[in-house]
BAFI-3210 file (N, C-alpha, C; in Angstrom, 3 decimals, decimal comma, padded with zeros to 6 digits):
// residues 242
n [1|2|3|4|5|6|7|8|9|10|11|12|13|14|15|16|17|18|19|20|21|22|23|24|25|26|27|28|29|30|31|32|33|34|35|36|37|38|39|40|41|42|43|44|45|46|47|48|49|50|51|52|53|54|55|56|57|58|59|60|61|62|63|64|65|66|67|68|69|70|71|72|73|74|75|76|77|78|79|80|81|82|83|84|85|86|87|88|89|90|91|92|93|94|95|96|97|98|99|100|101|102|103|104|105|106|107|108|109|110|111|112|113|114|115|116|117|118|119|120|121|122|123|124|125|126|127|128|129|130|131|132|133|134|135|136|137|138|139|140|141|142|143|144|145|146|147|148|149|150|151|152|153|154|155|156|157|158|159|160|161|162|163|164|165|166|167|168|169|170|171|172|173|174|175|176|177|178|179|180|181|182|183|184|185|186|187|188|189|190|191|192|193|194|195|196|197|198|199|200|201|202|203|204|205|206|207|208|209|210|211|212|213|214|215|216|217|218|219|220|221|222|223|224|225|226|227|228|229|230|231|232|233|234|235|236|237|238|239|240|241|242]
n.u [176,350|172,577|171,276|169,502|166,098|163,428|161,097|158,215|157,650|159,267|157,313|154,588|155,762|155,687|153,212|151,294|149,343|148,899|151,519|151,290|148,813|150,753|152,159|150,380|149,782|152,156|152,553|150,428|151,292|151,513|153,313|156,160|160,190|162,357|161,311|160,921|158,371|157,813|156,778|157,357|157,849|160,133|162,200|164,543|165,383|167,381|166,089|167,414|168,011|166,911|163,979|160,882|157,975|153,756|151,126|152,356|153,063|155,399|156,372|157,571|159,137|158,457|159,723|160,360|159,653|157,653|155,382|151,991|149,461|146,023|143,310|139,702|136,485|134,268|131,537|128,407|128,103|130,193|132,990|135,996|138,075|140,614|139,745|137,083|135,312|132,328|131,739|131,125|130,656|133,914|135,891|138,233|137,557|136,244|138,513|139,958|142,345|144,969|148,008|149,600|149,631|147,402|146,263|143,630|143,827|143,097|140,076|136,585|133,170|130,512|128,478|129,236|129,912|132,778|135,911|138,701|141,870|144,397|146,798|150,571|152,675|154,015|155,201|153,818|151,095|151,440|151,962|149,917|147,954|149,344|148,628|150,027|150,748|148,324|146,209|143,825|140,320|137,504|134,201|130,826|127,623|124,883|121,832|118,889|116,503|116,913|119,776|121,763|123,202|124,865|124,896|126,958|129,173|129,807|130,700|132,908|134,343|135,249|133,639|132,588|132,910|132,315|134,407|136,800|137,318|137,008|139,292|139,521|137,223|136,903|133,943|130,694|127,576|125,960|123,128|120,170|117,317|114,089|111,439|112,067|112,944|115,744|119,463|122,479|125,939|129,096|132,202|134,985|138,221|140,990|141,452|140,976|139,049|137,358|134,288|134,023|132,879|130,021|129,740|130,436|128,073|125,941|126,637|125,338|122,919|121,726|120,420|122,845|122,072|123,218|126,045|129,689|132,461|134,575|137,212|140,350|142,733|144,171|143,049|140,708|136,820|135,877|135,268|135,252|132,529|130,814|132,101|133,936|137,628|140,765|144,640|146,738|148,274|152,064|153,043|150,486|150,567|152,982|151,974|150,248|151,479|152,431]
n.v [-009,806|-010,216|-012,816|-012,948|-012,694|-012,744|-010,386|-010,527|-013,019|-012,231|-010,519|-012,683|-014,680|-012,814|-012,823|-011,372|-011,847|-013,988|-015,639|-014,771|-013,052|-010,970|-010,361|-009,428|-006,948|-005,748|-004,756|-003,185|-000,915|-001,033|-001,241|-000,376|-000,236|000,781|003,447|003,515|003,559|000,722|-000,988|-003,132|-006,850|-009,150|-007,850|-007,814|-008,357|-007,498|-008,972|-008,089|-005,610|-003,873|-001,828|-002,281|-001,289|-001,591|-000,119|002,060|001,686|-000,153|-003,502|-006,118|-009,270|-012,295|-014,471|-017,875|-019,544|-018,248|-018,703|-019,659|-021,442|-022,468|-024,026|-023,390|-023,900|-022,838|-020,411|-020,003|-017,342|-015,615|-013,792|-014,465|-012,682|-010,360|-008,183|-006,928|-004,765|-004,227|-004,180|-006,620|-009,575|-010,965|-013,874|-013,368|-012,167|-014,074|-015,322|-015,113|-013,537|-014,162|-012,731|-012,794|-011,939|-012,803|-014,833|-016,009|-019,423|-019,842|-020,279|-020,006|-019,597|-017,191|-018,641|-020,825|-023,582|-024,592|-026,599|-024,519|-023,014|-020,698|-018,857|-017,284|-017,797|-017,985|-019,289|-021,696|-021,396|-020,556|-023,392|-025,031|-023,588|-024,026|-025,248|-027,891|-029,255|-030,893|-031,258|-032,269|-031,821|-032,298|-032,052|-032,188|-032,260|-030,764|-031,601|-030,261|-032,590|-035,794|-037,404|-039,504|-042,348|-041,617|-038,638|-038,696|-040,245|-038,326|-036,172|-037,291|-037,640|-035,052|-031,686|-029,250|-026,109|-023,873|-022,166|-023,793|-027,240|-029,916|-030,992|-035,072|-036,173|-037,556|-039,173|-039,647|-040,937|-040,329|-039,983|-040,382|-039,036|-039,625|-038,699|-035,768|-035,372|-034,630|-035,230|-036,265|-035,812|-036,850|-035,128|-035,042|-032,778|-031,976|-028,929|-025,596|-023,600|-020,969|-021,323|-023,598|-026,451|-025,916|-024,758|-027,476|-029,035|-027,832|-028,166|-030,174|-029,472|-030,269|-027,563|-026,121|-027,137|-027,127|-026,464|-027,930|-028,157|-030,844|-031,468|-030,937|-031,793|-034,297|-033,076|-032,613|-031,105|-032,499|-032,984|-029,986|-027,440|-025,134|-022,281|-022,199|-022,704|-024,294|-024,437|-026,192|-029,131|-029,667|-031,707|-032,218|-030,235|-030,945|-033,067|-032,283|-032,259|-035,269]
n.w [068,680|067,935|066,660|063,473|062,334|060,373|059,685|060,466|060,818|063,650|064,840|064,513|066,426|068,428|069,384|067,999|065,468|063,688|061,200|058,303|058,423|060,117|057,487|056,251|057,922|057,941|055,262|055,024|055,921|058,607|060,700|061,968|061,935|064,331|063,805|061,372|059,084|058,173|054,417|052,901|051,884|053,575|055,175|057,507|060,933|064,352|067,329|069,340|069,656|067,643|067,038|067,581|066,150|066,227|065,007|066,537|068,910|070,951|070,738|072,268|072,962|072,702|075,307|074,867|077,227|077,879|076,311|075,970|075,918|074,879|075,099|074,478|075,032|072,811|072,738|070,892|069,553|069,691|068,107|066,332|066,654|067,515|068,442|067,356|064,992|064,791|067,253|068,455|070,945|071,492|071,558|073,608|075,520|076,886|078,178|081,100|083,484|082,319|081,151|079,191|075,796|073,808|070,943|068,891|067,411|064,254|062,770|064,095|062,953|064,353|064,668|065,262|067,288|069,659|070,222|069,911|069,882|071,714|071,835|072,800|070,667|067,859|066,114|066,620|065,708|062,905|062,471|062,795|061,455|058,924|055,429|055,379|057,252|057,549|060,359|061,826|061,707|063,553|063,571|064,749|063,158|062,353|060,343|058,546|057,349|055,948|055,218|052,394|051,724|049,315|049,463|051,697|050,431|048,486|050,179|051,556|049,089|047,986|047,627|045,463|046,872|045,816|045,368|045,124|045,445|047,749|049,684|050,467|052,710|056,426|056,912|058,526|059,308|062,514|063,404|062,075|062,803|062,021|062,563|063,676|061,110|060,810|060,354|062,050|061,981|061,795|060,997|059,535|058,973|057,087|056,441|055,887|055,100|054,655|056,627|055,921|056,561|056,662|053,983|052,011|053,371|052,184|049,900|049,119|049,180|052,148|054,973|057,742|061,021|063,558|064,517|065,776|066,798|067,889|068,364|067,476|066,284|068,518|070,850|072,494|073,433|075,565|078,139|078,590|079,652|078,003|077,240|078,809|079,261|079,228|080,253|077,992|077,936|077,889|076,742|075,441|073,199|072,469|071,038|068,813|066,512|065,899]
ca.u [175,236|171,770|170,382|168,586|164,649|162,065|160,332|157,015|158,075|158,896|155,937|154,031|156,777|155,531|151,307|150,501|148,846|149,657|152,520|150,441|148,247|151,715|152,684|149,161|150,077|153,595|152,073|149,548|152,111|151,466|154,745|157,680|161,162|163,275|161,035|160,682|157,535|158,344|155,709|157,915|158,121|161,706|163,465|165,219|165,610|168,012|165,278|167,401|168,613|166,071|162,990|159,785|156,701|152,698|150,497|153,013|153,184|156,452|156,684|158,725|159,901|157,983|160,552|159,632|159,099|156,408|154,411|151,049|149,006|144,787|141,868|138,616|135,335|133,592|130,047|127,603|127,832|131,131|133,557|137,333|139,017|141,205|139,167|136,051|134,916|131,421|131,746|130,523|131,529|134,969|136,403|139,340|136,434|136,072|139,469|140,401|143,560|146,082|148,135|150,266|148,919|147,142|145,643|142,714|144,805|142,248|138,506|135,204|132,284|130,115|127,457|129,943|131,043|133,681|137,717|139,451|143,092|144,465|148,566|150,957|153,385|153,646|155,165|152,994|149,660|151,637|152,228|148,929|146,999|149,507|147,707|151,050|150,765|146,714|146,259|142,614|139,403|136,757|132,880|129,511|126,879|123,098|121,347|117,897|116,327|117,742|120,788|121,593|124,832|125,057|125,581|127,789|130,282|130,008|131,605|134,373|135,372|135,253|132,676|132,690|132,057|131,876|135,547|137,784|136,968|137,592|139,708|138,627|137,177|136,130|132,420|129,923|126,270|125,752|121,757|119,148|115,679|113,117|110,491|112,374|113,682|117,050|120,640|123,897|127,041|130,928|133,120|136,795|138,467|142,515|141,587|140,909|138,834|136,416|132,875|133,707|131,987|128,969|129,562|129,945|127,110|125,391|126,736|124,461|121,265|121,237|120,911|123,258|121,261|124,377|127,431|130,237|133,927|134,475|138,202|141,522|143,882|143,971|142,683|139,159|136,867|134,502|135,141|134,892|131,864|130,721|132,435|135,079|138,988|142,455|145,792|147,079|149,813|153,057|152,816|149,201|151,680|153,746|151,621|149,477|152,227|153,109]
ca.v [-009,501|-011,088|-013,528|-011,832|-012,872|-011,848|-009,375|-011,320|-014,049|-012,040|-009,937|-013,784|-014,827|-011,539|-013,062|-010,107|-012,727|-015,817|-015,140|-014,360|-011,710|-010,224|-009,986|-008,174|-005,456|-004,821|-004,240|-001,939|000,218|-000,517|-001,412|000,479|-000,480|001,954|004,925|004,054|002,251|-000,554|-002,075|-004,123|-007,942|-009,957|-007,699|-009,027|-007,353|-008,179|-008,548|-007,452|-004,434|-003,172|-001,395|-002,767|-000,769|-002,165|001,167|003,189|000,579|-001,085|-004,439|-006,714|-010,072|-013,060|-015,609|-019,752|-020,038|-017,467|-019,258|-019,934|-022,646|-022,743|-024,511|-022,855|-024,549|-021,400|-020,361|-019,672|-015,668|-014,826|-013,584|-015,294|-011,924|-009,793|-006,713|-006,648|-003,610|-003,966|-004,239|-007,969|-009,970|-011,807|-014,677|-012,913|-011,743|-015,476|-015,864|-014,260|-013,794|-014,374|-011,675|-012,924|-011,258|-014,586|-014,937|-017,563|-020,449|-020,270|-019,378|-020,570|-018,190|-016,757|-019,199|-022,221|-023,745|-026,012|-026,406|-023,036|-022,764|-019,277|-018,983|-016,308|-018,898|-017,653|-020,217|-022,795|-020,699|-021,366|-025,082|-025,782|-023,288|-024,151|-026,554|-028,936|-030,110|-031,482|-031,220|-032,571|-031,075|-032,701|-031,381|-032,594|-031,264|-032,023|-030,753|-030,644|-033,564|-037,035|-037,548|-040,169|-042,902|-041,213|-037,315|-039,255|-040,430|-036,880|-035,095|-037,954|-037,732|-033,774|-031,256|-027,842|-025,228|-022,352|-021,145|-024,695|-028,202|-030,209|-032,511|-035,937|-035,889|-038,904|-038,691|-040,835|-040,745|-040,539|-040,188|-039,564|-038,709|-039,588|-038,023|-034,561|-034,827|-033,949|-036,156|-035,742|-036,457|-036,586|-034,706|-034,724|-032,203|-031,336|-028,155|-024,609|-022,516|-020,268|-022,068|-025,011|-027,557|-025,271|-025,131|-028,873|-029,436|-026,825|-028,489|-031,314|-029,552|-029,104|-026,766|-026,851|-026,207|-026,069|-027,105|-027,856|-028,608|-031,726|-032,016|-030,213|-033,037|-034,955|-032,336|-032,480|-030,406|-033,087|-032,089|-028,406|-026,402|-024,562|-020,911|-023,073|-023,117|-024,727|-024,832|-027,253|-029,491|-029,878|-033,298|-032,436|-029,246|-031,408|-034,573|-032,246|-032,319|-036,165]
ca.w [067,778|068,139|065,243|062,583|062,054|059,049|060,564|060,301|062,216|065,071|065,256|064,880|067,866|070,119|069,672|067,221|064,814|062,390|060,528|057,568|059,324|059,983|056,462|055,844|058,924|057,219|053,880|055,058|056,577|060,403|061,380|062,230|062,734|064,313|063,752|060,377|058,724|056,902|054,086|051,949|053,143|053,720|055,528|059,083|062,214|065,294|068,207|070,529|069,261|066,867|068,240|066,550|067,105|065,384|065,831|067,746|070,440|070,905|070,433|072,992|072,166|074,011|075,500|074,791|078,397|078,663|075,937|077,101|074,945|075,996|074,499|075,219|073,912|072,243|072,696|069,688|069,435|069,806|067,041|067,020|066,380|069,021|068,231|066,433|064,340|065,135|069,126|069,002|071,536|070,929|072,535|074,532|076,842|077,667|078,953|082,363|084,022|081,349|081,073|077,435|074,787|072,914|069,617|068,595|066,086|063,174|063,222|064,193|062,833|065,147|064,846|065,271|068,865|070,066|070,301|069,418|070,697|071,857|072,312|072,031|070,153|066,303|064,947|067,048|065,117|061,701|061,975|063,063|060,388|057,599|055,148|054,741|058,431|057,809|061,511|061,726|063,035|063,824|063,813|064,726|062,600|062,590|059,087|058,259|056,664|056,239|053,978|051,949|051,335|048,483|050,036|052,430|049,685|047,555|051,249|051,705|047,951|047,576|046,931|044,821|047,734|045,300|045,059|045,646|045,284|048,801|049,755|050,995|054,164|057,028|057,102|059,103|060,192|063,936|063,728|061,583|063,434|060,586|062,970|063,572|059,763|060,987|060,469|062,541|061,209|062,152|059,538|059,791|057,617|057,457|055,558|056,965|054,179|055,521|056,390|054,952|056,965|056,270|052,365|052,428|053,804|051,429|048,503|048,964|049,307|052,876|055,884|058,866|062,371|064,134|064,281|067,089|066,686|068,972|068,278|067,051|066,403|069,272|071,387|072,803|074,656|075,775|079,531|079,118|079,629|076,945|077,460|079,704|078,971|080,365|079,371|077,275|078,297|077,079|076,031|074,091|072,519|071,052|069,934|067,557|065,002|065,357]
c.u [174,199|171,733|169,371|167,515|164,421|161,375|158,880|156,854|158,459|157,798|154,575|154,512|155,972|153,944|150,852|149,576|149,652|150,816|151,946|149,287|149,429|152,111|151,427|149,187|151,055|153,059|151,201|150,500|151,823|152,289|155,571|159,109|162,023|162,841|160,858|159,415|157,786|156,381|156,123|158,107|159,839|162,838|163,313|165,247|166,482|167,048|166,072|168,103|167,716|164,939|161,403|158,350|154,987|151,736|150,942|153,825|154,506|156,200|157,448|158,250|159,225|159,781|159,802|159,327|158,174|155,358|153,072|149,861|147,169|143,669|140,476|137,663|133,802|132,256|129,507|127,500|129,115|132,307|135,005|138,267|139,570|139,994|137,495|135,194|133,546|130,819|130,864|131,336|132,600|135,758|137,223|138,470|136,303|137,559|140,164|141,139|145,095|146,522|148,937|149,001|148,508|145,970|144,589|143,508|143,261|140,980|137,559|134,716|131,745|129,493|128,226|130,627|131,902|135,176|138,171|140,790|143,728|145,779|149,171|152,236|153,291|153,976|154,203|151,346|150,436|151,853|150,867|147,626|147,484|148,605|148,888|151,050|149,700|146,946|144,476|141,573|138,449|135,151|131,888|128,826|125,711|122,531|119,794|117,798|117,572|118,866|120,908|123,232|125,098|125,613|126,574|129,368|130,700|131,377|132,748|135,026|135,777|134,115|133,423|132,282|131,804|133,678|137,252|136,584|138,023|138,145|139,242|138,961|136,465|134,771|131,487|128,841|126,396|124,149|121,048|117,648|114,478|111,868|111,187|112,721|114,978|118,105|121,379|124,734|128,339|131,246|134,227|137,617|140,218|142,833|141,308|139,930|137,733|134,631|133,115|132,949|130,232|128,593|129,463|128,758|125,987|125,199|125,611|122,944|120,941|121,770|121,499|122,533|121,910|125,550|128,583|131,643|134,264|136,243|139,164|142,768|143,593|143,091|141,275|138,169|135,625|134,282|135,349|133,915|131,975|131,075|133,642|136,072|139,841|143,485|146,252|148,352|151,171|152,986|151,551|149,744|152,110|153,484|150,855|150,434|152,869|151,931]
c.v [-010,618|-011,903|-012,635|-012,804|-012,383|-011,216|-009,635|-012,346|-013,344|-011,587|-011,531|-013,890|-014,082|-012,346|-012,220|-010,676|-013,527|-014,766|-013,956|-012,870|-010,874|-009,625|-008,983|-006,893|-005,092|-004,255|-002,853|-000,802|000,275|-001,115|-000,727|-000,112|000,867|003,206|004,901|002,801|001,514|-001,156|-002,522|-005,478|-007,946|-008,820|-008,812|-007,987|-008,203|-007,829|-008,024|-006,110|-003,432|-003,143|-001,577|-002,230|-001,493|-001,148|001,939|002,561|-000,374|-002,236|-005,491|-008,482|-011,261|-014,095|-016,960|-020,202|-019,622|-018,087|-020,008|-020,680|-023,003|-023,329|-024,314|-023,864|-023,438|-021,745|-020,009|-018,046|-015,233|-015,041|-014,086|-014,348|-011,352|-008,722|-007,101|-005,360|-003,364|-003,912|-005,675|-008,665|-010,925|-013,057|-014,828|-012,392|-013,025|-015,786|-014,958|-014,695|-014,076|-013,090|-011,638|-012,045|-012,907|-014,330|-015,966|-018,023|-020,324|-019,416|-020,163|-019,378|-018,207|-017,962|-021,306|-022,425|-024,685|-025,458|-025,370|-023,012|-021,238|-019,544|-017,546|-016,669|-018,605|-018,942|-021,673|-022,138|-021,100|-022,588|-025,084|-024,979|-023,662|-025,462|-028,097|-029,744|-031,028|-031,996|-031,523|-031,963|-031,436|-031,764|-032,589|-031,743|-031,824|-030,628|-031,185|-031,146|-034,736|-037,334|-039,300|-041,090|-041,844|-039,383|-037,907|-039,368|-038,915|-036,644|-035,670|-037,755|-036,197|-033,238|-030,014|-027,126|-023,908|-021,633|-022,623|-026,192|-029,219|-030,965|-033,898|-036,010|-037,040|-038,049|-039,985|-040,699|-041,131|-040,846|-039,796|-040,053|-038,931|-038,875|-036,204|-033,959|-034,419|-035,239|-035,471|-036,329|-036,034|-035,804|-034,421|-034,595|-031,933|-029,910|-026,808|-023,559|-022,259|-021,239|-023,149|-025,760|-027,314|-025,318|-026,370|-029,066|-029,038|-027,607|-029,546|-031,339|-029,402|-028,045|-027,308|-026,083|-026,057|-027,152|-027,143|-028,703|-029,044|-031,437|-031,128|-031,680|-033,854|-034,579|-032,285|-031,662|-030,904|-033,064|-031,200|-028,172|-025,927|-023,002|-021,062|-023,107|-023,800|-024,977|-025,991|-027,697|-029,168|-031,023|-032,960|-031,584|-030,023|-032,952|-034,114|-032,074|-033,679|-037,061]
c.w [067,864|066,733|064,781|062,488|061,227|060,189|061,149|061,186|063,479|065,455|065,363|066,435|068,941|070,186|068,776|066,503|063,898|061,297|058,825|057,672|059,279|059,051|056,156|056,270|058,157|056,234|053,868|055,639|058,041|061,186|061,600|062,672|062,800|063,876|061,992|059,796|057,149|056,211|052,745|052,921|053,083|054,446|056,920|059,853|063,579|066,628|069,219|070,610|068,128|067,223|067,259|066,884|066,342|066,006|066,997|068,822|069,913|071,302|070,985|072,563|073,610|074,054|075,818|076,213|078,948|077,753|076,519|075,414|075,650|075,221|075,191|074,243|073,527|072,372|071,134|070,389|069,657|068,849|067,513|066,575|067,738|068,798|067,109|066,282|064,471|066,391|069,488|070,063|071,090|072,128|073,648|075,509|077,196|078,526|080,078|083,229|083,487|081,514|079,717|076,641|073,589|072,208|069,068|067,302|065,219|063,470|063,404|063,827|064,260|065,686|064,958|066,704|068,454|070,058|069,526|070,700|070,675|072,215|071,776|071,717|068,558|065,616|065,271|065,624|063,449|060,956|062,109|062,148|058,944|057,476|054,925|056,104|058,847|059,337|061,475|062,736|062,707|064,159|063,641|063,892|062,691|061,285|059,026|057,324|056,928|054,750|053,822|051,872|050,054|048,737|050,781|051,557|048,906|048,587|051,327|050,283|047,855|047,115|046,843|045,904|047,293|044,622|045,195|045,783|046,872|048,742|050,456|052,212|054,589|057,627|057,951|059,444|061,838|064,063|062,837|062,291|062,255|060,847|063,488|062,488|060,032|060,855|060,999|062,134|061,977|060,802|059,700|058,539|058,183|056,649|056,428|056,323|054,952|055,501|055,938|055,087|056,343|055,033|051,893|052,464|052,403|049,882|047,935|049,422|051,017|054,238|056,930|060,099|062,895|064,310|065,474|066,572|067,631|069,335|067,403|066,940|067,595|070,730|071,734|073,825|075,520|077,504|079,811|078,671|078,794|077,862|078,799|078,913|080,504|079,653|078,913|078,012|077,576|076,022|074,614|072,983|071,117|070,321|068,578|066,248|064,597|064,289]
res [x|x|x|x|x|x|x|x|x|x|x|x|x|x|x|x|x|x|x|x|x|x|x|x|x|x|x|x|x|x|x|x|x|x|x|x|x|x|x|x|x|x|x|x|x|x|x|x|x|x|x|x|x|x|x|x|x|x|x|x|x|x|x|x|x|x|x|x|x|x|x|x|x|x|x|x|x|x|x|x|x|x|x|x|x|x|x|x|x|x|x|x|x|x|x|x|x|x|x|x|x|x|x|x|x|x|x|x|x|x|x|x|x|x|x|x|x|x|x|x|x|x|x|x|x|x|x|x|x|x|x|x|x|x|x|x|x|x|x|x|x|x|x|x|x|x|x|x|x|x|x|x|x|x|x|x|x|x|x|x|x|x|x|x|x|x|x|x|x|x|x|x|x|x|x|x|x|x|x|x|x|x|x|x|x|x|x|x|x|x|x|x|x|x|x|x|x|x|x|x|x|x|x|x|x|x|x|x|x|x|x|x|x|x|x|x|x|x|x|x|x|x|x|x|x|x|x|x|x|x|x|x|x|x|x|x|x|x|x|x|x|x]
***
């Protein structure tokens, strides 16, 4: 008899999405085990004996050696879903030749570049989105007008972004232009809430012109091409959780 799993965790396991995502598919009713659809959480299933389908489509069971681990450095215009409902373009059109089924770890909006990791590794996508592992991510930003020590300290102590009060984040000036009116800044956050860097910014009066995620934990994509990936090592794998 195989080992029993939560059902959630394997469908994470196969690439389907973050464990979490998973629990959202069960609930809605687009799971099936065994011909029957499940949308209560906690049950278990024996992967190698119980037949797991997600829209009809059966469900097979990645093995830890097919894991495939990639850091692309995202363009401005493209959405970080598998599918998008409005036919925008999505980032899995940037990556060619893979044949895993691989998921973007987290999100950039549209209008946000830089480090985005893609794996079809579930529980790798739940260590590195839960918030208990603060796995750090790094952004450039450049805002109009010139900020002040004083906005500087607000962002490192916490600001109100509307729905959650942040936690403290390393902040730094890189440049302010006094003749373009514009400042750039570092901001290194261990948090994940939607827009944040953006609300941040917001909180203190002003706009962001654009924004670029330098860094994922140790991870950088300062020699890839914008709309450029490569797989991650092993070694870089397993330093983003020390």
């Amino acid at each position: 008899m195989s080992e029993e799993i939560r059902l959630q965790k394997f469908l994470a396991n196969c690439g389907i999405a973050s464990r979490r995502k998973c629990e959202e598919l069960i609930v809605q009713g687009k799971i099936k085990v065994n011909g029957e659809t499940i949308t209560q959480l906690g049950i278990k299933i024996e992967p190698n004996l119980d037949k797991v389908c997600y829209n009809d489509k059966e469900v097979k069971n990645n093995n830890a050696s097919e894991y495939v681990y990639i850091i692309l450095n995202k363009p401005i215009g493209y959405v970080t879903t598998s599918k998008d409902q409005f036919g925008r373009a999505t980032v899995l059109e940037l990556i060619k030749g893979v044949s895993a089924r691989i998921v973007p770890v987290g999100r950039l909006d549209m209008y946000t570049s830089g480090a985005l990791i893609l794996t079809n590794d579930g529980d790798f996508i739940y260590k590195v989105t839960h918030p208990k592992h603060e796995i750090e991510k790094t952004y450039t930003v450049t805002l109009k007008g010139q900020v002040t020590l004083e906005d500087i300290e607000k962002l490192r102590n916490g600001v109100d972004i509307g729905d959650y009060i942040t936690k403290s984040a390393k902040v730094k000036i890189l440049k302010i232009d006094n003749q373009k009116n514009i400042s750039r800044l570092e901001i290194v956050i261990h948090e994940g809430k939607n827009r944040q860097v953006r609300r941040m910014c917001e909180s203190i009066g002003k706009k962001v012109i654009a924004l670029h995620r330098t860094k994922i934990g140790n991870i950088d994509v300062k020699d890839l091409k914008i709309g450029k990936w490569r797989y991650l090592t092993k070694k870089e794998v397993n330093n983003l959780f020390k």
